[in-house]
KEKOL-389663 format. One record per atom (N, C-alpha, C): x, y, z; residue in three letters; chain; atom name. Coordinates in pm, whole numbers, plus 50000, padded with zeros to 5 digits. Layout:
BEGIN
+-------+-------+-------+------+------+------+
:    xx :    yy :    zz : code : unit : site :
+-------+-------+-------+------+------+------+
:     X :     Y :     Z :  ala :    A :   CA :
...
+-------+-------+-------+------+------+------+
//
This chain:
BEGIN
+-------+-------+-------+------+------+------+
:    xx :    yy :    zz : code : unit : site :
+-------+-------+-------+------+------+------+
: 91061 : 81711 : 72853 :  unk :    A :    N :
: 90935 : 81641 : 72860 :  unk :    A :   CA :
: 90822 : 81743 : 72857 :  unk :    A :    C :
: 90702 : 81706 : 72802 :  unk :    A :    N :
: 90602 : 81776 : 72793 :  unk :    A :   CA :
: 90455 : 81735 : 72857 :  unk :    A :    C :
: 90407 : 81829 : 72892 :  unk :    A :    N :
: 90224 : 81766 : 72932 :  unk :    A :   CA :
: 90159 : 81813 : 72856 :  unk :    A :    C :
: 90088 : 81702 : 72796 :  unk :    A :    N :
: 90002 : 81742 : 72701 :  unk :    A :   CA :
: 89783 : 81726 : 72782 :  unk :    A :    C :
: 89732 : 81835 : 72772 :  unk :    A :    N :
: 89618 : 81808 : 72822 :  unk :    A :   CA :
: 89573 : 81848 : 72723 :  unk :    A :    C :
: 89455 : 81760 : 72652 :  unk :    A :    N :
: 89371 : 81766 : 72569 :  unk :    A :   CA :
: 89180 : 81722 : 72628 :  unk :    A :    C :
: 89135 : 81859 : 72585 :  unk :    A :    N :
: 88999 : 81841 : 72597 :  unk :    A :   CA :
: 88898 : 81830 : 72490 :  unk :    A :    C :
: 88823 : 81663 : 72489 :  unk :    A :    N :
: 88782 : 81631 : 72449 :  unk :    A :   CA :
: 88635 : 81584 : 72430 :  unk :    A :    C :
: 88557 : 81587 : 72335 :  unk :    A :    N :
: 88389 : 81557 : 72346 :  unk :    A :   CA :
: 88357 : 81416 : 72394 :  unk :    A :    C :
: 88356 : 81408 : 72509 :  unk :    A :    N :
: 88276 : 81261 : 72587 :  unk :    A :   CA :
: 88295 : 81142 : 72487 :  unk :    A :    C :
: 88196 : 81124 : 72348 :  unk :    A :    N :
: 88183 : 81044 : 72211 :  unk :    A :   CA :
: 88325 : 81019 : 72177 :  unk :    A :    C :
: 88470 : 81100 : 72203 :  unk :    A :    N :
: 88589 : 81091 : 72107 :  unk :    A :   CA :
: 88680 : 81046 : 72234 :  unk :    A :    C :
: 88646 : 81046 : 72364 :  unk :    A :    N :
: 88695 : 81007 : 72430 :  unk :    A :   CA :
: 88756 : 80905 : 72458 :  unk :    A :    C :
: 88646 : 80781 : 72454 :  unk :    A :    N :
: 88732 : 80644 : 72453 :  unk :    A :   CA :
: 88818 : 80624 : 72332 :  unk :    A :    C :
: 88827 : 80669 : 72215 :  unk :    A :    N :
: 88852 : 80619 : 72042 :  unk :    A :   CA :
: 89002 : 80728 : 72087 :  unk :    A :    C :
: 89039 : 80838 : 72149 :  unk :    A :    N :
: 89137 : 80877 : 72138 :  unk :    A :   CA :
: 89244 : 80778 : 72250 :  unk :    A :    C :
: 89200 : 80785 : 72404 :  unk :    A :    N :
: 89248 : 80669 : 72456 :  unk :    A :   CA :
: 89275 : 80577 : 72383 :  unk :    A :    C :
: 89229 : 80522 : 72347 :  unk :    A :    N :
: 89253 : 80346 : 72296 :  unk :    A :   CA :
: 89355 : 80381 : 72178 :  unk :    A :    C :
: 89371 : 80474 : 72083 :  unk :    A :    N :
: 89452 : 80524 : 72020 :  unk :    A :   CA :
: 89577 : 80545 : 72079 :  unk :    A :    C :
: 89577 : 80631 : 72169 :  unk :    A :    N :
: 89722 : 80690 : 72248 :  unk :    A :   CA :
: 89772 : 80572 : 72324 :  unk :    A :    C :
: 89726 : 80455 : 72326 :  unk :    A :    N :
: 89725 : 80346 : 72412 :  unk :    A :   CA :
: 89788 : 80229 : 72339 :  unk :    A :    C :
: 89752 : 80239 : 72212 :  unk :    A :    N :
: 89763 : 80147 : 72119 :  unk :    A :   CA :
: 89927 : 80187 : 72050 :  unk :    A :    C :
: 89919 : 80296 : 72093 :  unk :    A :    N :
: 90028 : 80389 : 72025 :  unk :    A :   CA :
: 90202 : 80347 : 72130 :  unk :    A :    C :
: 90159 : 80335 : 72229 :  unk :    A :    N :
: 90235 : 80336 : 72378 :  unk :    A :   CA :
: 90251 : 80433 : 72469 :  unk :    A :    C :
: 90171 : 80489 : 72453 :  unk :    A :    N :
: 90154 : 80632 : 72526 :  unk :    A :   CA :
: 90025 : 80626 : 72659 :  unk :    A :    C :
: 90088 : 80662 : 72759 :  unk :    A :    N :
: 90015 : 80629 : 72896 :  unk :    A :   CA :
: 89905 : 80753 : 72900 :  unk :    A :    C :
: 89766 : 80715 : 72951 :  unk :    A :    N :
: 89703 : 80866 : 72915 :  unk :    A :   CA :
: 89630 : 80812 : 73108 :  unk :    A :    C :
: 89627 : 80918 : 73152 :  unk :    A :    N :
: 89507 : 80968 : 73231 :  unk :    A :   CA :
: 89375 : 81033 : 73189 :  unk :    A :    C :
: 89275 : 80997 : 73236 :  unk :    A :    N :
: 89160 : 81066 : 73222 :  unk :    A :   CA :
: 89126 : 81129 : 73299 :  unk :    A :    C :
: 88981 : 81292 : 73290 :  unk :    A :    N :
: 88933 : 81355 : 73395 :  unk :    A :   CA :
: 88809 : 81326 : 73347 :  unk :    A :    C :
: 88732 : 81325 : 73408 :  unk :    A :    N :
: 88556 : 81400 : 73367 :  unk :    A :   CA :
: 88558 : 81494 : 73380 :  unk :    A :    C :
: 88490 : 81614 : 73311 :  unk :    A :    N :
: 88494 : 81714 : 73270 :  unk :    A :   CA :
: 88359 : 81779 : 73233 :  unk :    A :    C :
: 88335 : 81946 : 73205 :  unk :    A :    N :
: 88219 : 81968 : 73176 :  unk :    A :   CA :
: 88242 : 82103 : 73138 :  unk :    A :    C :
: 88215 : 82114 : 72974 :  unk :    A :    N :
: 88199 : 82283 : 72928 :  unk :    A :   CA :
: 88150 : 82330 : 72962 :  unk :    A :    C :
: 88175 : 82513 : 72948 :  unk :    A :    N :
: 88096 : 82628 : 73015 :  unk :    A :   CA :
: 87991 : 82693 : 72924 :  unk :    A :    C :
: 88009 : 82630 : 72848 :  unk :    A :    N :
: 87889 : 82700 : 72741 :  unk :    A :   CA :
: 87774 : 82587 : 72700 :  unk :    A :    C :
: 87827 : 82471 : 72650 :  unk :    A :    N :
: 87695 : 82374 : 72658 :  unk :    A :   CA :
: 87669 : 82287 : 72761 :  unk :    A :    C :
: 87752 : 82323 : 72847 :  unk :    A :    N :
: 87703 : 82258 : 72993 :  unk :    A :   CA :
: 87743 : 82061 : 72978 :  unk :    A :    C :
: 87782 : 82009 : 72838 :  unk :    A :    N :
: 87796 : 81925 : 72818 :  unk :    A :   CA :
: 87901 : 81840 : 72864 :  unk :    A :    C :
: 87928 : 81706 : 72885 :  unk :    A :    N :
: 88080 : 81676 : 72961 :  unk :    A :   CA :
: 88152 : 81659 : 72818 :  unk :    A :    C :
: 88250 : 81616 : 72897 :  unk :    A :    N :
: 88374 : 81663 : 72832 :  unk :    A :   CA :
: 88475 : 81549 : 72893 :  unk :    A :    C :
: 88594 : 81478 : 72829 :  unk :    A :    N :
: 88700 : 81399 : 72861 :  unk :    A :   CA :
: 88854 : 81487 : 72853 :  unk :    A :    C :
: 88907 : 81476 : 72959 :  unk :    A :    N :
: 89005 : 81565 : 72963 :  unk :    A :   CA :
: 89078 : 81478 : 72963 :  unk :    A :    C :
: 89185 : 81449 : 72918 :  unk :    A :    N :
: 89304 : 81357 : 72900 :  unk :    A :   CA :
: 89449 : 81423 : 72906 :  unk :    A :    C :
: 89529 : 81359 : 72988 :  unk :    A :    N :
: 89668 : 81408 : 73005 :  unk :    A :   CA :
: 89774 : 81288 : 73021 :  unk :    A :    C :
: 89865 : 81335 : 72903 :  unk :    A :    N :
: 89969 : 81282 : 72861 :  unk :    A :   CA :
: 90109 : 81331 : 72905 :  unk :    A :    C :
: 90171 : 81218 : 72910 :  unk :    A :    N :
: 90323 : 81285 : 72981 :  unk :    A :   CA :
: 90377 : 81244 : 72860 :  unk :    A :    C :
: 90460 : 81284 : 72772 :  unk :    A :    N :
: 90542 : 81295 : 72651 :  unk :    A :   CA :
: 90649 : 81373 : 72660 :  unk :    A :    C :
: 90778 : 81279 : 72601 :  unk :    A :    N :
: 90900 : 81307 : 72506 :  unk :    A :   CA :
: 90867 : 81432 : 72427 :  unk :    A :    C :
: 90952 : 81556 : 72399 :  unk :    A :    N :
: 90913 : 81630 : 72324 :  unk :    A :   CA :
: 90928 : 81567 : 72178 :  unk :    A :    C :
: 91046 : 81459 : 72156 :  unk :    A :    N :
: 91013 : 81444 : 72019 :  unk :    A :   CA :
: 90934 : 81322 : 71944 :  unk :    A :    C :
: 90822 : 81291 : 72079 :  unk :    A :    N :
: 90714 : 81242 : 72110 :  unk :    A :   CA :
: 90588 : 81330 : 72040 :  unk :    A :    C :
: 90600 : 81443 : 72093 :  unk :    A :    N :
: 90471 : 81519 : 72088 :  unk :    A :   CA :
: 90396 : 81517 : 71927 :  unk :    A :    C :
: 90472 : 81557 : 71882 :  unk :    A :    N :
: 90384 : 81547 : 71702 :  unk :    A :   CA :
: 90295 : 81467 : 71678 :  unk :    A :    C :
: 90339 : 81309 : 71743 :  unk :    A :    N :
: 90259 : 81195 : 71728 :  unk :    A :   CA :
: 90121 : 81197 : 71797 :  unk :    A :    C :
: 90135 : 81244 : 71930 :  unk :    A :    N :
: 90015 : 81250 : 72060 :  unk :    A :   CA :
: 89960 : 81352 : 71976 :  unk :    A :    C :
: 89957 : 81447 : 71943 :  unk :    A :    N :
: 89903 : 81541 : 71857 :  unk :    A :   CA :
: 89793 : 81555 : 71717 :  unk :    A :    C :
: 89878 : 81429 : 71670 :  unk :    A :    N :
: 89819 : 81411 : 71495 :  unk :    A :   CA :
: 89739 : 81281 : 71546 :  unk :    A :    C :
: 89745 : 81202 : 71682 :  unk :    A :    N :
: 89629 : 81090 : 71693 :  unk :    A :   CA :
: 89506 : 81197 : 71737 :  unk :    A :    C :
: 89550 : 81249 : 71870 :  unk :    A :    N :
: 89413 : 81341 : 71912 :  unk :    A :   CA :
: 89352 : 81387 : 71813 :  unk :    A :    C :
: 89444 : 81481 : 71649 :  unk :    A :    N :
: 89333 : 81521 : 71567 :  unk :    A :   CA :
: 89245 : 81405 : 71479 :  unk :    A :    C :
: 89320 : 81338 : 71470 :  unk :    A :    N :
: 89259 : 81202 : 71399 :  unk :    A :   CA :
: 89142 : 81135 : 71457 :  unk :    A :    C :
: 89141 : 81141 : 71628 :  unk :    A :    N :
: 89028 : 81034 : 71691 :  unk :    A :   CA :
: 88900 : 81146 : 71731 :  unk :    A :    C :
: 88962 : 81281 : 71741 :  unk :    A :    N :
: 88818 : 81361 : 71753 :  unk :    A :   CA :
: 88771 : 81469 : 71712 :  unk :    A :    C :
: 88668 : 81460 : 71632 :  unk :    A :    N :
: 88629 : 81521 : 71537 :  unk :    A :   CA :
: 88501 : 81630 : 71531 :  unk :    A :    C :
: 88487 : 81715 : 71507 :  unk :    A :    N :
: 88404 : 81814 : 71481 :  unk :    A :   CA :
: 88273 : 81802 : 71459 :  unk :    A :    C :
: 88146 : 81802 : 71498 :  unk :    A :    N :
: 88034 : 81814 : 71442 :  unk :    A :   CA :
: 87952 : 81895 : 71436 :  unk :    A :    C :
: 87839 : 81902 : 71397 :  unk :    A :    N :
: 87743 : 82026 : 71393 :  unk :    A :   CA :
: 87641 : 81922 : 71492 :  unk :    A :    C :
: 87558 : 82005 : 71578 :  unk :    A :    N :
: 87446 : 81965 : 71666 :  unk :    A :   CA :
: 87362 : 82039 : 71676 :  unk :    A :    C :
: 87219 : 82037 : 71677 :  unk :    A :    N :
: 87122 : 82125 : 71728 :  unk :    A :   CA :
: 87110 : 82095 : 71859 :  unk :    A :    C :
: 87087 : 82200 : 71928 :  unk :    A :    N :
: 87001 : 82242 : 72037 :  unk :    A :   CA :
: 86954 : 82335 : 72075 :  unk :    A :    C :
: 86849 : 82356 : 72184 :  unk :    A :    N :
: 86746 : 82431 : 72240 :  unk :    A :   CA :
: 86829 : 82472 : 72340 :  unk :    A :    C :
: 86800 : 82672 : 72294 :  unk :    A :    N :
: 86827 : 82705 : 72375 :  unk :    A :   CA :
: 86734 : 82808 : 72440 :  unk :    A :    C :
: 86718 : 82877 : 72533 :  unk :    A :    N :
: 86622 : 82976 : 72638 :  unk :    A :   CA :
: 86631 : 83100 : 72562 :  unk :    A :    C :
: 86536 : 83147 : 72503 :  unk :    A :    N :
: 86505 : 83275 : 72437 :  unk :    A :   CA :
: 86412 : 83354 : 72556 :  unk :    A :    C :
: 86430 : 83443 : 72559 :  unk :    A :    N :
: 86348 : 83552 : 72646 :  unk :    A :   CA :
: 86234 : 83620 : 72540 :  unk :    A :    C :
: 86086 : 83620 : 72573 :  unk :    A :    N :
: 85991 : 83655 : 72501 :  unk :    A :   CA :
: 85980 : 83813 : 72486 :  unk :    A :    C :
: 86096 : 83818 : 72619 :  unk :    A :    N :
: 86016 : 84006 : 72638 :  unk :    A :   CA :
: 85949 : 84046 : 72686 :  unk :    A :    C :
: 85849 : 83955 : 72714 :  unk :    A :    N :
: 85723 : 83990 : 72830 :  unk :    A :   CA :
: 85729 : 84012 : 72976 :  unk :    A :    C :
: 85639 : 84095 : 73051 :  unk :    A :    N :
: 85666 : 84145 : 73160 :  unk :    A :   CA :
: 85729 : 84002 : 73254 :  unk :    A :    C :
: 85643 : 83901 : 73259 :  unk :    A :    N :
: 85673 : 83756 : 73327 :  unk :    A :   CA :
: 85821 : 83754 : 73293 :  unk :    A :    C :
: 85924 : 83788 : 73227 :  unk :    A :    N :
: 85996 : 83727 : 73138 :  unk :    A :   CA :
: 86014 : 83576 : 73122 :  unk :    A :    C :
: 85923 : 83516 : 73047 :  unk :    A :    N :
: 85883 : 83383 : 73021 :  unk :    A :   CA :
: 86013 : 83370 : 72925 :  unk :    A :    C :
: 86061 : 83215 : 72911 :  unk :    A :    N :
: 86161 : 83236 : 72842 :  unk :    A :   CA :
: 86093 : 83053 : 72718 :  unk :    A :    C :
: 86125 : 83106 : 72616 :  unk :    A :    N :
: 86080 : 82984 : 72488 :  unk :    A :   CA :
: 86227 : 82937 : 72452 :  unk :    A :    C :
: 86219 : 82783 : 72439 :  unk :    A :    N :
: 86366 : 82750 : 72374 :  unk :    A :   CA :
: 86324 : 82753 : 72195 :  unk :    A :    C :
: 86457 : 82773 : 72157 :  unk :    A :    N :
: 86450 : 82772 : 72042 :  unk :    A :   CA :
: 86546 : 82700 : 71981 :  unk :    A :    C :
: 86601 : 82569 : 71854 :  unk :    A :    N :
: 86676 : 82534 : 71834 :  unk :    A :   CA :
: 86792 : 82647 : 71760 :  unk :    A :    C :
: 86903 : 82581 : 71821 :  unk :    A :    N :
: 87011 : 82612 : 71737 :  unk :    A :   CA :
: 87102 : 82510 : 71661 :  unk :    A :    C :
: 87188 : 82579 : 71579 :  unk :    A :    N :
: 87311 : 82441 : 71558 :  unk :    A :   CA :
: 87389 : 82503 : 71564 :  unk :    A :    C :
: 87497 : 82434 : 71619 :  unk :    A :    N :
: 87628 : 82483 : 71709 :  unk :    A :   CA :
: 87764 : 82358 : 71688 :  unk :    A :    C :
: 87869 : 82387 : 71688 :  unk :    A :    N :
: 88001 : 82299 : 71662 :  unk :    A :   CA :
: 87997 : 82223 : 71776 :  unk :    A :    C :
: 88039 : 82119 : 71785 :  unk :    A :    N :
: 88065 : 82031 : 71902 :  unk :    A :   CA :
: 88158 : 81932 : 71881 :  unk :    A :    C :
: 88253 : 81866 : 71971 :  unk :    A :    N :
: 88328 : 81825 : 71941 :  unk :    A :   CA :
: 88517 : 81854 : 71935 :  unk :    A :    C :
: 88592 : 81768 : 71846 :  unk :    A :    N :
: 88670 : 81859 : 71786 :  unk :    A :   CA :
: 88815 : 81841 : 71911 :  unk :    A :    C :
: 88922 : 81931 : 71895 :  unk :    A :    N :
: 88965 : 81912 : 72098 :  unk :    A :   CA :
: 89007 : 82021 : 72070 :  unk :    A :    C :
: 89025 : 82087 : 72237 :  unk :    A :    N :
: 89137 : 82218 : 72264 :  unk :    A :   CA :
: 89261 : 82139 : 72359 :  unk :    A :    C :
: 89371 : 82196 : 72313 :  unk :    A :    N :
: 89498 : 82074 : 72334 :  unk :    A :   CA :
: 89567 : 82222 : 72391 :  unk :    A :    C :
: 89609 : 82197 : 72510 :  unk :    A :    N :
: 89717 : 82235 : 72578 :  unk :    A :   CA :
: 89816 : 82192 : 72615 :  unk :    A :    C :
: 89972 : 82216 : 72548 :  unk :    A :    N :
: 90089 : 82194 : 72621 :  unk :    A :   CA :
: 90185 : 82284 : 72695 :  unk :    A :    C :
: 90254 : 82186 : 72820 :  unk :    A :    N :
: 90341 : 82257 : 72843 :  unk :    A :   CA :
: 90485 : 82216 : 72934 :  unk :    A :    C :
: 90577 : 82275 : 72960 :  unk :    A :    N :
: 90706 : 82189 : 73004 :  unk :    A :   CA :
: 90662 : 82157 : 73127 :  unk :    A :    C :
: 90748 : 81979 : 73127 :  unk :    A :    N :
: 90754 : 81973 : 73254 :  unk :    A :   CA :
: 90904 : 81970 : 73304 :  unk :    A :    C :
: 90894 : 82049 : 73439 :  unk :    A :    N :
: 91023 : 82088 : 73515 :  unk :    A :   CA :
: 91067 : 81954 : 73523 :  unk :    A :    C :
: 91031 : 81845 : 73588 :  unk :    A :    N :
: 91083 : 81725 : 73678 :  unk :    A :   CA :
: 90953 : 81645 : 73667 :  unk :    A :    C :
: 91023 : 81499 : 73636 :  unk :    A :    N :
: 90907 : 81380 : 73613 :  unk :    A :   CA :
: 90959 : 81291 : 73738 :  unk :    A :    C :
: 90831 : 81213 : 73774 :  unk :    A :    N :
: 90876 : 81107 : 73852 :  unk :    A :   CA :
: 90778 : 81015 : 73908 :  unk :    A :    C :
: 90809 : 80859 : 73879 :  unk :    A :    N :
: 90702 : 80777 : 73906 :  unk :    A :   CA :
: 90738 : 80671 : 73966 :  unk :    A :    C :
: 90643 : 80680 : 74074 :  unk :    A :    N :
: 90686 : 80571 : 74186 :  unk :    A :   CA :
: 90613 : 80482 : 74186 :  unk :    A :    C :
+-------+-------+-------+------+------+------+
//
């Protein structure tokens, strides 16, 4: 058996659930929150058959997807104050980082 934790963009969150759900596959959710855009995040964990996994795998890439986003971020002017100006960027968002791994012993009461 395997655990599959997949982290996901808030927006792809419900559409992968309802997927893995639709599929027969039991999912838990976390709330969650990246370290770089400070943005949340849906963490989802799956208990899967290893010859399960391919499937939980090719839905997650299917339900969440990659985008480009601008945002403002804090530029430092340099000045003695160090006043800081945002400036837009565009940056990837989205998309998932999928971690698996064995599980020793399952059990549900």
């Amino acid at each position: 058996m395997k655990l599959v934790f997949a982290i996901v963009h808030d927006e792809d969150g419900h559409r992968v659930m309802e997927e893995l759900n639709k599929n027969g596959f039991s999912v838990t959710k976390m709330c969650s929150s990246g370290g770089f855009l400070k943005a949340g995040n849906t963490t989802l964990l799956v208990g899967v058959d290893e010859d399960k996994l391919d499937d939980v795998i090719a839905i997650i890439e299917k339900k969440s997807k990659s985008r480009r986003q601008v945002i403002n971020t804090p530029a430092s002017s340099g000045g003695i104050n160090g006043m800081f100006m945002p400036y837009p960027v565009e940056v990837t968002v989205g998309g998932a980082t999928i971690f698996v791994v064995d599980v020793e012993k399952f059990h549900k009461v």
